[in-house]
MIMAR-518395 format. One record per atom (N, C-alpha, C, CB): atom name; x, z, y. Coordinates in Angstrom, 3 decimals, padded with zeros to 6 digits. Each point is the difference from the previous one (the first is absolute). Glycine has a CB too. Example, Ala and Ser with C-alpha at 12.3 -4.5 7.8 and 13.67 -1.06 7.14 Angstrom:
2
[rec 'N', [013.190, 007.800, -005.690]];
[rec 'CA', [-000.890, 000.000, 001.190]];
[rec 'C', [000.900, 000.000, 001.200]];
[rec 'CB', [-001.892, 001.246, -001.173]];
[rec 'N', [001.542, -001.966, 002.223]];
[rec 'CA', [000.820, 000.060, 001.190]];
[rec 'C', [-000.770, 000.730, 001.090]];
[rec 'CB', [001.184, -002.145, -000.628]];
end
This chain:
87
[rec 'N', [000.850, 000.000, -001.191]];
[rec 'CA', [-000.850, 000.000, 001.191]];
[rec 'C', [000.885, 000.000, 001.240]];
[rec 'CB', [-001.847, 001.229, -001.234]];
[rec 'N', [001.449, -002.332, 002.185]];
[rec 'CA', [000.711, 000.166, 001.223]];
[rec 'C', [000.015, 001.575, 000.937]];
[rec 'CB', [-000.651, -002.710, -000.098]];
[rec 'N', [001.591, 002.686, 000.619]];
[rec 'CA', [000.486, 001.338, 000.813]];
[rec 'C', [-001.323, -000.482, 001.707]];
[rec 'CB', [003.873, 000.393, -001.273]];
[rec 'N', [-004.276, -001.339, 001.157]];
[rec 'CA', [-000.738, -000.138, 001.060]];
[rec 'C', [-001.817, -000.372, -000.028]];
[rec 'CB', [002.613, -000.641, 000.660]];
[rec 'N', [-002.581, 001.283, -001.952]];
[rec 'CA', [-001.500, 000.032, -000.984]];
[rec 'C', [-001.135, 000.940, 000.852]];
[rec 'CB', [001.452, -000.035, -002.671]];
[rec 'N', [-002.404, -000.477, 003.148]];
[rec 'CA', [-000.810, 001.343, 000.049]];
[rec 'C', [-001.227, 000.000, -000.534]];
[rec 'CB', [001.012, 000.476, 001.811]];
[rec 'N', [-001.020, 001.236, -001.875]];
[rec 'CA', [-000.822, 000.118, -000.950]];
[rec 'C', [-001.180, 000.533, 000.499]];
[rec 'CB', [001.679, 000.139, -001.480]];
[rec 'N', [-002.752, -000.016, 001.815]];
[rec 'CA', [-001.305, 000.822, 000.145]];
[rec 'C', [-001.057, 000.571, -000.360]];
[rec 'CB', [000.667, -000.775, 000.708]];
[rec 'N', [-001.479, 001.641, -000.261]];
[rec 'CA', [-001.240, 000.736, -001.183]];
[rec 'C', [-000.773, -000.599, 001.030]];
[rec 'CB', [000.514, 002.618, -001.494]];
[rec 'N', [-001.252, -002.801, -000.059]];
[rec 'CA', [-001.622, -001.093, 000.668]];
[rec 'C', [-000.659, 001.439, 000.255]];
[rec 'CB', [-000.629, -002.854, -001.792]];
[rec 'N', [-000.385, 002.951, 001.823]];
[rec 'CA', [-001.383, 001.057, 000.094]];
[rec 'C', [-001.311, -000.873, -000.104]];
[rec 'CB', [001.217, 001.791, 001.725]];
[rec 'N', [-002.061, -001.598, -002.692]];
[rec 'CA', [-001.325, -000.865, -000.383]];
[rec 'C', [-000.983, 000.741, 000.237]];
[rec 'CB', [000.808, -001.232, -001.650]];
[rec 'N', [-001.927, 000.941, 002.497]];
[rec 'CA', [-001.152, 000.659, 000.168]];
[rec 'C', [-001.045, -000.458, -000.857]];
[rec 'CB', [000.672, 000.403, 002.124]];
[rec 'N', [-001.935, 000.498, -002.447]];
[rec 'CA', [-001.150, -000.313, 000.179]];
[rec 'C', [000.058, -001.142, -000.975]];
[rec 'CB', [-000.445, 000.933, 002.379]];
[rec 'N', [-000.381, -002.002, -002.373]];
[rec 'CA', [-000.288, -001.223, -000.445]];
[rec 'C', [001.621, -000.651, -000.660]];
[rec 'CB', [-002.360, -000.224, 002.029]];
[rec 'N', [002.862, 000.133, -001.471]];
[rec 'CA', [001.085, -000.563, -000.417]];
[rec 'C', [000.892, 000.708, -000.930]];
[rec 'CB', [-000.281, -001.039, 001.937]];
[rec 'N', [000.134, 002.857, -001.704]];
[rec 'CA', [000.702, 000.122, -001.015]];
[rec 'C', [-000.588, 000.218, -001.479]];
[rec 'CB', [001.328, 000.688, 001.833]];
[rec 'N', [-002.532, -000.744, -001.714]];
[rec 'CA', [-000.602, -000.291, -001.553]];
[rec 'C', [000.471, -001.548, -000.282]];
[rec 'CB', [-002.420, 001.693, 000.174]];
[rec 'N', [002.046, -002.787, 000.830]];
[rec 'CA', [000.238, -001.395, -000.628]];
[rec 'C', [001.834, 000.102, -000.694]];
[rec 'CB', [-002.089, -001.525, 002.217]];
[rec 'N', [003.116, 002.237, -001.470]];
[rec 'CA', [000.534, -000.060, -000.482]];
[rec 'C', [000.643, 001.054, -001.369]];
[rec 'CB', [-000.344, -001.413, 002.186]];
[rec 'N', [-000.055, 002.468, -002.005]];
[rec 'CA', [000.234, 001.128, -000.906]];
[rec 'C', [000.846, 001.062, 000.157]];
[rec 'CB', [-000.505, -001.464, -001.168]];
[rec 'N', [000.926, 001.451, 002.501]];
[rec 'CA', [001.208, 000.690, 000.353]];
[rec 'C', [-000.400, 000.736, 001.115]];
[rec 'CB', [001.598, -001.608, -000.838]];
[rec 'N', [-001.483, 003.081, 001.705]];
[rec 'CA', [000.182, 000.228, 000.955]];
[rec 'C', [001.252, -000.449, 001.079]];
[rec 'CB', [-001.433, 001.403, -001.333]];
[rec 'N', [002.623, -001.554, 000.708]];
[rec 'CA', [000.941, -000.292, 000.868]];
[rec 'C', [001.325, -000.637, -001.357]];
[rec 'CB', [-000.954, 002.231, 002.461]];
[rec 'N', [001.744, -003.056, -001.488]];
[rec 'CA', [001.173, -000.084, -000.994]];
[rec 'C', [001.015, -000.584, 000.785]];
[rec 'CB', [-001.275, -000.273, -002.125]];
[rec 'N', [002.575, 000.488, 001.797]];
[rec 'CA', [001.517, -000.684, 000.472]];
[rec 'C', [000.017, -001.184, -000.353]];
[rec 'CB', [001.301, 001.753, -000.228]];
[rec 'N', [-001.259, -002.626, 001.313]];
[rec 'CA', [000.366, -001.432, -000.145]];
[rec 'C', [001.422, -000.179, 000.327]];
[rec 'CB', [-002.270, -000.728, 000.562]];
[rec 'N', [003.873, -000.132, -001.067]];
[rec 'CA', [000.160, -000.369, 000.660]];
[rec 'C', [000.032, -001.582, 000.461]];
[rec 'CB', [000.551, 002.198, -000.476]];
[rec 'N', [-000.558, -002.069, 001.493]];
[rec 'CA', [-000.140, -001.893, 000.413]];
[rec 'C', [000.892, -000.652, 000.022]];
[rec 'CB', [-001.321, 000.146, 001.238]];
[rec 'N', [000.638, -001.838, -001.676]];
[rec 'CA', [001.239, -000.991, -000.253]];
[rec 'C', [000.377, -000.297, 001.537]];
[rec 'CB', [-000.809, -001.272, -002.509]];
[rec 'N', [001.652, 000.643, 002.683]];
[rec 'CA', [000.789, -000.271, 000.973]];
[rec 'C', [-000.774, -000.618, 001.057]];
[rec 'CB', [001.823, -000.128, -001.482]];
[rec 'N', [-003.046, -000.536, 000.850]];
[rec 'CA', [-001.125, -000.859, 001.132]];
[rec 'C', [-001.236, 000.461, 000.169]];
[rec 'CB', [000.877, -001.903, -000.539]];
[rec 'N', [-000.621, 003.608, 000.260]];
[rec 'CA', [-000.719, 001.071, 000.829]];
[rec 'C', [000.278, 000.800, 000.843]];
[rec 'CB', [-000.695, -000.136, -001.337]];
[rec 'N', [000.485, -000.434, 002.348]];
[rec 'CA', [000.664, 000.858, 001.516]];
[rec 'C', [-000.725, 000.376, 001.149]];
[rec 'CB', [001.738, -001.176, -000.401]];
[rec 'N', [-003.395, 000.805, -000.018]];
[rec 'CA', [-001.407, 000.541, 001.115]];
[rec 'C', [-000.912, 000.035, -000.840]];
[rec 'CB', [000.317, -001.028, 002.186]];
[rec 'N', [-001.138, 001.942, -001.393]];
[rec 'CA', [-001.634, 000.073, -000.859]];
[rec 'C', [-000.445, -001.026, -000.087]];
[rec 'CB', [-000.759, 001.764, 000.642]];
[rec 'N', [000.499, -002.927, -000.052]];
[rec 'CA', [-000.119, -000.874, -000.728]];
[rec 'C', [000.439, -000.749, -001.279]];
[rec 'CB', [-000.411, 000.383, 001.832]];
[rec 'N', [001.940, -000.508, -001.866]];
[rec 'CA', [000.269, -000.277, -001.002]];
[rec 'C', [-000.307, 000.953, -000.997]];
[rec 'CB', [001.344, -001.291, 001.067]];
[rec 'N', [-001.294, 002.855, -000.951]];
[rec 'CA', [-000.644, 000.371, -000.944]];
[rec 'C', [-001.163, 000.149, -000.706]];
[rec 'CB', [001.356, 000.355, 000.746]];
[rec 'N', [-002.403, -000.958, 000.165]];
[rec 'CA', [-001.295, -000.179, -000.413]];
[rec 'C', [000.110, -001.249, -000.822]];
[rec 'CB', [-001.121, 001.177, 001.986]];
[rec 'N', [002.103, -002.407, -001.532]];
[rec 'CA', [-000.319, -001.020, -001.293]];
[rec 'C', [000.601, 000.406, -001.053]];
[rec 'CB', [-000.175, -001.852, 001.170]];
[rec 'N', [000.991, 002.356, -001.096]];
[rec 'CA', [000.697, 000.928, -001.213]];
[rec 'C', [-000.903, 000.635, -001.116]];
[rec 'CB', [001.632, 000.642, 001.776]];
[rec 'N', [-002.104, 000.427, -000.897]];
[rec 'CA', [-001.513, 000.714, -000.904]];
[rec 'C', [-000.536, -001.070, -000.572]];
[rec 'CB', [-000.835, 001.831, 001.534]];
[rec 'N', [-000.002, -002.900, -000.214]];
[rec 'CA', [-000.805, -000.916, -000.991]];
[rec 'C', [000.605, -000.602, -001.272]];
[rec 'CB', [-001.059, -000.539, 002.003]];
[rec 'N', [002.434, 000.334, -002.323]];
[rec 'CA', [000.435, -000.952, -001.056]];
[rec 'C', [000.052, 000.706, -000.974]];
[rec 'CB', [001.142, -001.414, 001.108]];
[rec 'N', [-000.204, 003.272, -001.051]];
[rec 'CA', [000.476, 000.585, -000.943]];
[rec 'C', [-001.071, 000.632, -000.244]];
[rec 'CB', [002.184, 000.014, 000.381]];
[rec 'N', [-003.272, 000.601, -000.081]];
[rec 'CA', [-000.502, 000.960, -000.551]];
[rec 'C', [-001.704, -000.926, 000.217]];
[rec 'CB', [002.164, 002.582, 000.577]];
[rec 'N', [-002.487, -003.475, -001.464]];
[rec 'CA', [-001.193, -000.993, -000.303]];
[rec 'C', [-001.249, 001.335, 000.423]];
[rec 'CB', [001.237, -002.106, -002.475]];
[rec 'N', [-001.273, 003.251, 001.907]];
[rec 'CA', [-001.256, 000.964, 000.430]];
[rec 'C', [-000.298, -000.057, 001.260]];
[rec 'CB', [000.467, 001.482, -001.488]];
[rec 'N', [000.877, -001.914, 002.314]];
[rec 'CA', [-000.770, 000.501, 001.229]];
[rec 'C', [000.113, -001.351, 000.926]];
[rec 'CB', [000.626, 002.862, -000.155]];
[rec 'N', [-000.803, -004.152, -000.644]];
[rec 'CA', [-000.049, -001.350, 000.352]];
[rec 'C', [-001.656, -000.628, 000.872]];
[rec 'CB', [001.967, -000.114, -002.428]];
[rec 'N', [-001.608, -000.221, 003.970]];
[rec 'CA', [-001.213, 000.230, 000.425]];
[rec 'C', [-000.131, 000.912, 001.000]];
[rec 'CB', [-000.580, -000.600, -001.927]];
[rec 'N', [000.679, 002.044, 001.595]];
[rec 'CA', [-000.318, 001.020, 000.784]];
[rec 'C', [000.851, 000.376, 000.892]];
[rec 'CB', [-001.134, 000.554, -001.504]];
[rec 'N', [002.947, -000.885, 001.318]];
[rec 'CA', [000.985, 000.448, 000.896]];
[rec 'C', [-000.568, -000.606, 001.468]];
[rec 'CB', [002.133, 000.050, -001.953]];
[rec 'N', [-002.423, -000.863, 001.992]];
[rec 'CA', [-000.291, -000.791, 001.459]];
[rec 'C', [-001.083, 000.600, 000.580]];
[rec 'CB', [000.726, -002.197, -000.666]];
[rec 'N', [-001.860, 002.981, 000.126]];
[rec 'CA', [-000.623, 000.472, 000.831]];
[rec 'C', [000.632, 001.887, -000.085]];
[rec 'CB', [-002.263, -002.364, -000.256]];
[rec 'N', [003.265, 002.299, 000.008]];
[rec 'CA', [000.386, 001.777, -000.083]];
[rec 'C', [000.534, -000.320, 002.011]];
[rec 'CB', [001.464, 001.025, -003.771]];
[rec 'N', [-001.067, 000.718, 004.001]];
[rec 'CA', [000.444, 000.394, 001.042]];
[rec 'C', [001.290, 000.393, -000.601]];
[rec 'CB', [-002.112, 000.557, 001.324]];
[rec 'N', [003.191, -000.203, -000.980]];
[rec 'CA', [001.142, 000.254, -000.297]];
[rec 'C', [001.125, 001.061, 001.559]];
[rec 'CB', [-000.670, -002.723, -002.032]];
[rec 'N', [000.794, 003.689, 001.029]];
[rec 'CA', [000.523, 001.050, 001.006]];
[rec 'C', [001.518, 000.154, -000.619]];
[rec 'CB', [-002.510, 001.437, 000.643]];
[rec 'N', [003.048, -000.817, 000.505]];
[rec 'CA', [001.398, 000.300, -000.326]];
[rec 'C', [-000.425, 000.937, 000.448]];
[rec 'CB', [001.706, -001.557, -000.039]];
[rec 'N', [-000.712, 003.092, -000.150]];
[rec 'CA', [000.347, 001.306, 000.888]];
[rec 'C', [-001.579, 000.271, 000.519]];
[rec 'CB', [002.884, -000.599, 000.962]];
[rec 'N', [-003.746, 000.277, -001.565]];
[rec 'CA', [-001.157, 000.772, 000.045]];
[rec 'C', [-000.881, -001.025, 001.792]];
[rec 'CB', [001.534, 003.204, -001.648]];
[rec 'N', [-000.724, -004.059, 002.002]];
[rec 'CA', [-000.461, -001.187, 001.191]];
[rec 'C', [-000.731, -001.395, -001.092]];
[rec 'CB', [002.589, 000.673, 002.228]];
[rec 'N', [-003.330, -000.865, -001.907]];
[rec 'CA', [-000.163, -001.591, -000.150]];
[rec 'C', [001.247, -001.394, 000.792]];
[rec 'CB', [-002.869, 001.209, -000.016]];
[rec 'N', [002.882, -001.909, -001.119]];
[rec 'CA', [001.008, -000.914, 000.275]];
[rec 'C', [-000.191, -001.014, 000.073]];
[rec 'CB', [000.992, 000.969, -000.654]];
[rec 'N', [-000.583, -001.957, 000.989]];
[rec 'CA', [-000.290, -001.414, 000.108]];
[rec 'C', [000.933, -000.662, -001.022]];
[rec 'CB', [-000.717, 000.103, 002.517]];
[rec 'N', [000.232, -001.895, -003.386]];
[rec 'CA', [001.222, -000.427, -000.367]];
[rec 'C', [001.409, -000.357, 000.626]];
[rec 'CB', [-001.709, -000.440, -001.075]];
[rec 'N', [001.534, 000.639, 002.066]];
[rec 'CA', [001.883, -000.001, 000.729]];
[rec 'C', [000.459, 001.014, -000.316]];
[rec 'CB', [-000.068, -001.021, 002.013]];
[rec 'N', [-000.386, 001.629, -002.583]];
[rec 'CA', [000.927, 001.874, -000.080]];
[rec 'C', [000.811, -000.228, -000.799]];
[rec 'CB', [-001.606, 001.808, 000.176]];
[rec 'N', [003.181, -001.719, -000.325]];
[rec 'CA', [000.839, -000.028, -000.493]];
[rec 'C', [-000.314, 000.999, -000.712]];
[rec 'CB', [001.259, -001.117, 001.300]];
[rec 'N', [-000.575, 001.183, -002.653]];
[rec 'CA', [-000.210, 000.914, -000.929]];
[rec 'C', [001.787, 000.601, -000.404]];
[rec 'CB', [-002.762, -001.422, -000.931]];
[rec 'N', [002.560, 002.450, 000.964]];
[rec 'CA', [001.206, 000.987, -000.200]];
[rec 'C', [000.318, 001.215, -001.172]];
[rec 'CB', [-000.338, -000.525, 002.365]];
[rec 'N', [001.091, 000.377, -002.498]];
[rec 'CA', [000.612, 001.261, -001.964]];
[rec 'C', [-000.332, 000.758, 000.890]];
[rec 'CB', [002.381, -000.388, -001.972]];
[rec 'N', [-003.564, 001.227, 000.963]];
[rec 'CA', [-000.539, 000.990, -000.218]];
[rec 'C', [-001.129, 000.335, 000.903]];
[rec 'CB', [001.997, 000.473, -000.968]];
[rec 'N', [-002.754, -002.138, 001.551]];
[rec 'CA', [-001.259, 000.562, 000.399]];
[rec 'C', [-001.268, 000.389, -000.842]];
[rec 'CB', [000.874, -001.192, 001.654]];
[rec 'N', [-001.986, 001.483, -001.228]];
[rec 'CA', [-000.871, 000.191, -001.002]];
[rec 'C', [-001.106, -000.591, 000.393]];
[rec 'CB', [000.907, 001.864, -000.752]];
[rec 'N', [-001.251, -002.849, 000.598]];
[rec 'CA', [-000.930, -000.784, -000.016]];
[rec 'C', [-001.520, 000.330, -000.584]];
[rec 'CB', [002.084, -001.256, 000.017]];
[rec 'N', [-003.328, 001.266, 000.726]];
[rec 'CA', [-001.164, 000.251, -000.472]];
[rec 'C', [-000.969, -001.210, 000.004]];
[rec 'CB', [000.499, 002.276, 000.688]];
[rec 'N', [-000.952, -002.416, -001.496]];
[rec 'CA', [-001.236, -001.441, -000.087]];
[rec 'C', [-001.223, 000.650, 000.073]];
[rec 'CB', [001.153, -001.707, -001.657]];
[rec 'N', [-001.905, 001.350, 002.552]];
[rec 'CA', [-000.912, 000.805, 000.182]];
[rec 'C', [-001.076, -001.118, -000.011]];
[rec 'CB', [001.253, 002.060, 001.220]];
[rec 'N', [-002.892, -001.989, -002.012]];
[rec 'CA', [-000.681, -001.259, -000.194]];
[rec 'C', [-001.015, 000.649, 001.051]];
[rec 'CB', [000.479, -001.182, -002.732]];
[rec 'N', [-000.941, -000.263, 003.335]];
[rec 'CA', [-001.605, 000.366, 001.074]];
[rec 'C', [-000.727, 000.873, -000.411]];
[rec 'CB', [-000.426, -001.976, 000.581]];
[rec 'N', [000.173, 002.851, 000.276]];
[rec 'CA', [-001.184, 001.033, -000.086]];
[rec 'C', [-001.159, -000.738, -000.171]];
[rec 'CB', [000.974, 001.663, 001.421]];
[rec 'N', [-001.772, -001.302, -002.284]];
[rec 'CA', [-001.791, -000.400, 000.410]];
[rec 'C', [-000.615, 001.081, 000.040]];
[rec 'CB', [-000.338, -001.997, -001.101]];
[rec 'N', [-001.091, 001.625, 001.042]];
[rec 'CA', [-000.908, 000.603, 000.789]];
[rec 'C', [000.114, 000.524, 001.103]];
[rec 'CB', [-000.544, 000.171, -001.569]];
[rec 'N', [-000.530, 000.577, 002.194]];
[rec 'CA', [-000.133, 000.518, 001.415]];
[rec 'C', [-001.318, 001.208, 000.601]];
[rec 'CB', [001.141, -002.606, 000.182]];
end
């Protein structure tokens, strides 16, 4: 593994983390993951459960909502958070 690898904890809410089965887990990313965006196509490819739904999740770092420009950094912790309904 490269010395310039990083690695991050997802966090799965709600809806998504039943589709996928996990509350949280250590990813680390290939080299052509370096924003929430790219990590959302990421999700969509590697983990098929949650194929579909990443695009309508919210996605937080450090407990803020983020945008896909957010550079992603070893040892953030990333939360996927799916639309609220009802009201």
């Amino acid at each position: 593994m490269s010395t310039d690898a990083v690695e991050i904890v997802t966090l799965y809410f709600a809806a998504l983390r039943d589709k996928v089965g996990l509350d949280r887990e250590t990813i680390s990313l290939p080299e052509d993951v370096r924003t929430i965006a790219d990590l959302a196509a990421w999700l969509e490819t590697n983990r098929p459960s949650l194929r579909g739904h990443v695009a309508k999740a919210r996605f937080a770092v450090g407990e803020e909502f983020v945008e896909g420009a957010r550079a992603l950094r070893r040892g953030d912790v990333v939360a996927l958070i799916p639309p609220v309904s009802g009201g």
